[in-house]
PLY file of the C-alpha trace (Angstrom):
ply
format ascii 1.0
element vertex 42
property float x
property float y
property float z
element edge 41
property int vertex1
property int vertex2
end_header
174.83 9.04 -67.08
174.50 10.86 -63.99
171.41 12.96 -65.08
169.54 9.90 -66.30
169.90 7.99 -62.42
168.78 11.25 -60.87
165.63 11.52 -63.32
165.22 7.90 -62.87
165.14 8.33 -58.81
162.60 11.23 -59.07
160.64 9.21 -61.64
161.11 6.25 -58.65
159.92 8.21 -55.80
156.60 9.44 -57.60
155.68 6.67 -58.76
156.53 5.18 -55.01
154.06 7.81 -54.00
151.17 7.15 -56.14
151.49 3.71 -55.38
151.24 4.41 -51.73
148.75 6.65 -51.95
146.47 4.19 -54.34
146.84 1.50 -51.61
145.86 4.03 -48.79
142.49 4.67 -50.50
141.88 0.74 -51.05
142.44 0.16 -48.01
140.14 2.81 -46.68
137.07 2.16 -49.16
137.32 -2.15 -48.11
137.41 -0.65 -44.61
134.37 1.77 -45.36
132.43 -1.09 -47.35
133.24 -3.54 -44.75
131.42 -1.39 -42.02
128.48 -0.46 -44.29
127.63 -4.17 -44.96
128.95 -6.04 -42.58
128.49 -3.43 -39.58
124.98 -3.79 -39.23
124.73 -7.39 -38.82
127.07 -8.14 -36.28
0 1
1 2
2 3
3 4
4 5
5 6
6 7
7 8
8 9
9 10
10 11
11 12
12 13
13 14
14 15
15 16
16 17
17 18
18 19
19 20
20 21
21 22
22 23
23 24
24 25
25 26
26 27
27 28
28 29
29 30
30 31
31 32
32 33
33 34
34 35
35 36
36 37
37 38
38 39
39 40
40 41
């Protein structure tokens, strides 16, 4: 039982990770698309 919670937890914490890490670069590419089309006009 114990070796399935720790494999669970490391299974946790990646997938914490890539989620994080997939949110970062959404965040940065609106950001980056905001600027390139609405930058110019105001």
């Amino acid at each position: 039982m114990m070796r399935w919670s720790v494999s669970f937890s490391i299974l946790d914490d990646l997938l914490w990770s890539v989620i994080t890490a997939f949110e970062s670069v959404v965040l940065v590419s609106m950001l980056c698309f905001f600027f390139l089309f609405c930058g110019c006009n105001i």
